[in-house]
BAKE-326857 format. One record per residue (C-alpha): chain; z, x, y. Coordinates in pm, 1 decimal. Layout:
BEGIN
<pt chain="A" w="Z" u="X" v="Y"/>
...
This chain:
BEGIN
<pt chain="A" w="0.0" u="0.0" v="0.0"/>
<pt chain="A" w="-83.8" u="119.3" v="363.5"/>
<pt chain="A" w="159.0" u="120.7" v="643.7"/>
<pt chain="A" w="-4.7" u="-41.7" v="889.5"/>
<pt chain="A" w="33.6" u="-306.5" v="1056.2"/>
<pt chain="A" w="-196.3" u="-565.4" v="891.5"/>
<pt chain="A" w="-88.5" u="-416.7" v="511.6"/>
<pt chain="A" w="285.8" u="-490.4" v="602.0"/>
<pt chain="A" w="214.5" u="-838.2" v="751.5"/>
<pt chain="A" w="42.2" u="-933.9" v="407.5"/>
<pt chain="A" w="291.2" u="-747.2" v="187.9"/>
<pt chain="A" w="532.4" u="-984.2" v="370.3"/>
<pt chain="A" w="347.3" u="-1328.4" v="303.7"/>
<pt chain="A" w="278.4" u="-1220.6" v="-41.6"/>
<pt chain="A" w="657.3" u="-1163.7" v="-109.9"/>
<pt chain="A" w="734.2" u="-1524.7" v="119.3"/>
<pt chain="A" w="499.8" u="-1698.8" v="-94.5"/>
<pt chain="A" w="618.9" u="-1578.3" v="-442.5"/>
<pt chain="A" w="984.2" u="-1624.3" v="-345.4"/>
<pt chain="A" w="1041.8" u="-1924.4" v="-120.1"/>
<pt chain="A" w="1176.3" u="-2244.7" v="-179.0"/>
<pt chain="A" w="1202.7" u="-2544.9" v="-20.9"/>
<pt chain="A" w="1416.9" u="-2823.6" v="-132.2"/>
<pt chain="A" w="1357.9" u="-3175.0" v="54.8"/>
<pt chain="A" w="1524.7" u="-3485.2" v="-33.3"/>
<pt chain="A" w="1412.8" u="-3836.3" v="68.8"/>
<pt chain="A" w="1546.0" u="-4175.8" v="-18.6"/>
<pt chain="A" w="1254.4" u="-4394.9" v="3.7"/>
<pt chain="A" w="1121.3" u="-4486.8" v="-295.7"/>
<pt chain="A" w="813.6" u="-4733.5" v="-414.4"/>
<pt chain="A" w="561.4" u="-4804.8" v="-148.2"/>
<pt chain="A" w="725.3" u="-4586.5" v="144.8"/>
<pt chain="A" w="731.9" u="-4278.5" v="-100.7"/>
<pt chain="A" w="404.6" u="-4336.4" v="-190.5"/>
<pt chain="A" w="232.2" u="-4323.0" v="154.1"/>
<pt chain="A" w="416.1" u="-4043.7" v="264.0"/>
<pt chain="A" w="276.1" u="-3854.8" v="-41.2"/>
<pt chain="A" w="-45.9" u="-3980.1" v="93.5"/>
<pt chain="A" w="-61.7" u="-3900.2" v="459.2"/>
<pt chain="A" w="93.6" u="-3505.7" v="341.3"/>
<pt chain="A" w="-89.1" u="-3409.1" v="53.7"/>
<pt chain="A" w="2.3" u="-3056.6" v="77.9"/>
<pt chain="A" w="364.2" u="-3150.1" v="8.2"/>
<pt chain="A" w="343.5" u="-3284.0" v="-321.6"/>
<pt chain="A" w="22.1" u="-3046.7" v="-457.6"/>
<pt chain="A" w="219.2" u="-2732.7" v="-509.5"/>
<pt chain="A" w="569.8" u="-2940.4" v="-613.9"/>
<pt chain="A" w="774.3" u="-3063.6" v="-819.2"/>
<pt chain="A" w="954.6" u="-3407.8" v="-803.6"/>
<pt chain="A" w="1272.3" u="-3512.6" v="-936.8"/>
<pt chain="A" w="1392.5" u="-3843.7" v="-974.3"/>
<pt chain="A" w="1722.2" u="-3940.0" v="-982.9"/>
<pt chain="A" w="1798.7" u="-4274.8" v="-1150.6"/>
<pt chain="A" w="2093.3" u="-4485.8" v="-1162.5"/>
<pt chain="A" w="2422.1" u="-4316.5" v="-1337.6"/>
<pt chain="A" w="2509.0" u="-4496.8" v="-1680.6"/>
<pt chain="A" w="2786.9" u="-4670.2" v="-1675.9"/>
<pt chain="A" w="2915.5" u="-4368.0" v="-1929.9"/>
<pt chain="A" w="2883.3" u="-4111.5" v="-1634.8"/>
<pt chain="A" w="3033.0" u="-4339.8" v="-1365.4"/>
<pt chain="A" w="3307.8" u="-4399.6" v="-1557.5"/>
<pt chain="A" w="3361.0" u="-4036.7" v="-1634.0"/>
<pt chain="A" w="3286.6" u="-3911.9" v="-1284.4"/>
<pt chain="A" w="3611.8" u="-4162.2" v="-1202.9"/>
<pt chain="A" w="3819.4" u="-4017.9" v="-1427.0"/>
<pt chain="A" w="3748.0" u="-3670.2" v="-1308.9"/>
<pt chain="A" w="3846.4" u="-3796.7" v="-919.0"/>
<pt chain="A" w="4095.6" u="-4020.9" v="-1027.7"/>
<pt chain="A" w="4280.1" u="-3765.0" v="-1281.0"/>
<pt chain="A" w="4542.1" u="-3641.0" v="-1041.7"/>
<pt chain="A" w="4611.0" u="-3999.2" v="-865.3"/>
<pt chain="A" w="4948.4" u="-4144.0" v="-996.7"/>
<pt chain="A" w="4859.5" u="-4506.5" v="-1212.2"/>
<pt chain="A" w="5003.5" u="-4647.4" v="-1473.5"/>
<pt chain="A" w="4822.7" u="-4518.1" v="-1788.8"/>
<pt chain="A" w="4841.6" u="-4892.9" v="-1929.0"/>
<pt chain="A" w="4668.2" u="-4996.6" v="-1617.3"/>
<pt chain="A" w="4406.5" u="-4705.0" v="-1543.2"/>
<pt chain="A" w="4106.4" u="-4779.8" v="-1804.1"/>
<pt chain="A" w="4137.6" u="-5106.4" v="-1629.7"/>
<pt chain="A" w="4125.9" u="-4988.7" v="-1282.3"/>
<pt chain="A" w="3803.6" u="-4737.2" v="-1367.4"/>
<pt chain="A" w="3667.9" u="-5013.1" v="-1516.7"/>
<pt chain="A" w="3655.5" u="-5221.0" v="-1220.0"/>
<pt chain="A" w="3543.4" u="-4968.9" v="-1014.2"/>
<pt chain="A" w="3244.5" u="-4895.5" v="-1226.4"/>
<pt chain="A" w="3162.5" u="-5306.8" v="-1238.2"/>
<pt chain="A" w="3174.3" u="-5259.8" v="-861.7"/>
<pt chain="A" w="2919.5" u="-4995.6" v="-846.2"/>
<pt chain="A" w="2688.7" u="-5120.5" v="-1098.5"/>
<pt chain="A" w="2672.3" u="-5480.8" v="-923.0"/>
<pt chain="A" w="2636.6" u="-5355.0" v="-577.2"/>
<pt chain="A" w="2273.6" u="-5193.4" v="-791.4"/>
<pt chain="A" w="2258.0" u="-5550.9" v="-929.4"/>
<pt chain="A" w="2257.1" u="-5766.2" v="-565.0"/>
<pt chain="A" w="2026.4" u="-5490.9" v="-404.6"/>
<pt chain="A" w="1778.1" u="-5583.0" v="-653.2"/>
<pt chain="A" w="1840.2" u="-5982.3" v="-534.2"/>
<pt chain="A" w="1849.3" u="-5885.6" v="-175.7"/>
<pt chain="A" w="1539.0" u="-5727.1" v="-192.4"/>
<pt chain="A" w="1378.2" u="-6036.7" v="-368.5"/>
<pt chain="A" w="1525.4" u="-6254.2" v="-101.3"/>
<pt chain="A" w="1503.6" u="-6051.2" v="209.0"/>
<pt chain="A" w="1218.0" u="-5830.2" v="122.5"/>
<pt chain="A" w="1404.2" u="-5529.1" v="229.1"/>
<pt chain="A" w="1545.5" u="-5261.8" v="-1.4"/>
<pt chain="A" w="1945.8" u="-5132.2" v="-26.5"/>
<pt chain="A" w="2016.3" u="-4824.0" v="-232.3"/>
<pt chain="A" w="2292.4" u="-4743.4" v="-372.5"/>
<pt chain="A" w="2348.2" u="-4376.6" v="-449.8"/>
<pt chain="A" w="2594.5" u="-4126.9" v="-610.9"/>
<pt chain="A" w="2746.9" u="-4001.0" v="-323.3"/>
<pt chain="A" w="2807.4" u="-4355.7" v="-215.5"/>
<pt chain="A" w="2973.0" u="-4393.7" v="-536.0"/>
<pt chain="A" w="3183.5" u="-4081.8" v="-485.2"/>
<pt chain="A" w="3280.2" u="-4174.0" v="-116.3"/>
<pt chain="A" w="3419.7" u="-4531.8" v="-337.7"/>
<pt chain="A" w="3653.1" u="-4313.5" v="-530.8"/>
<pt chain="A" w="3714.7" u="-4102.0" v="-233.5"/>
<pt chain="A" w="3843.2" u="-4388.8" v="26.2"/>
<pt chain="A" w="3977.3" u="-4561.2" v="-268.1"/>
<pt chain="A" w="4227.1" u="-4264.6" v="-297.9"/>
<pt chain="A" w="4269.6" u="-4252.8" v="37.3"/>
<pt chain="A" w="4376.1" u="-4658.1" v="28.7"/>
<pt chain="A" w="4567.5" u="-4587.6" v="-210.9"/>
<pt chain="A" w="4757.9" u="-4313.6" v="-64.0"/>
<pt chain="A" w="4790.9" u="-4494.8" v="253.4"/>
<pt chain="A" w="4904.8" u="-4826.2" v="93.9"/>
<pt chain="A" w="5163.7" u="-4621.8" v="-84.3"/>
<pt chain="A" w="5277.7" u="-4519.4" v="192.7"/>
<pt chain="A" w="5329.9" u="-4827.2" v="394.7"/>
<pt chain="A" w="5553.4" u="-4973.5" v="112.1"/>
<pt chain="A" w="5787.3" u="-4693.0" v="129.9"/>
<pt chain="A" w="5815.0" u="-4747.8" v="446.7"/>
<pt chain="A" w="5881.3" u="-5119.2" v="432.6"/>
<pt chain="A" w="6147.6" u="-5047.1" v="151.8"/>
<pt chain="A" w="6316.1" u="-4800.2" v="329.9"/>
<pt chain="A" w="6374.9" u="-5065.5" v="622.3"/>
<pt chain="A" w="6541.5" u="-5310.1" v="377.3"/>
């Protein structure tokens, strides 16, 4: 390789080319994703696509676990809780599908809205528990 100039510029684009990567992330999905894809061509020719589906139930419910582990419940009460939590999730998938049929408009619900659920759940929690010890202690 020469050292000027010109053989150092192309030595650099060579190496850019080979080594970066570009990760984008969009939300729209059906006929929005597929006009974007349309109008930039170049962004889909030299990619690839992953799509990420709805958790199984199986997942959710072990994803609560995991966040819910350290929270104090009563172990004859927590399958039930987890439970519920999951039903949640899974229906708010189940009216998006009706308010899209009704309104014509899409709703997604995705995994990090499901982990901001568990999330402000504990935090409810934690803050609930807190306002009854306070109301004991006054009695």
């Amino acid at each position: 390789m020469g050292e000027t100039k010109d053989d150092l510029w192309n030595y650099f684009l060579d190496k850019v080319k080979d080594n970066m990567h570009i990760v984008l992330a969009m939300s729209p999905a059906g006929d929005t994703l597929r006009i974007r894809c349309r109008n930039f061509p170049g962004m889909v020719s030299n990619t690839s696509i992953d799509w990420f589906f709805n958790w199984p139930e199986e997942a959710l419910m072990s994803v609560a676990n995991y966040f819910l582990g350290e929270v104090d419940l009563p172990s004859e009460i927590r399958p039930r809780i987890i439970s519920h939590i999951v039903m949640v999730h899974t229906s708010i998938q189940k009216f998006s599908e009706e308010f899209e049929r009704m309104m014509k408009r899409k709703n997604f619900s995705t995994p990090k809205n499901y982990l901001d659920f568990l999330f402000n759940y504990k935090k409810l929690l934690q803050e609930n528990r807190a306002l009854y010890s306070l109301m004991i202690g006054r009695f």
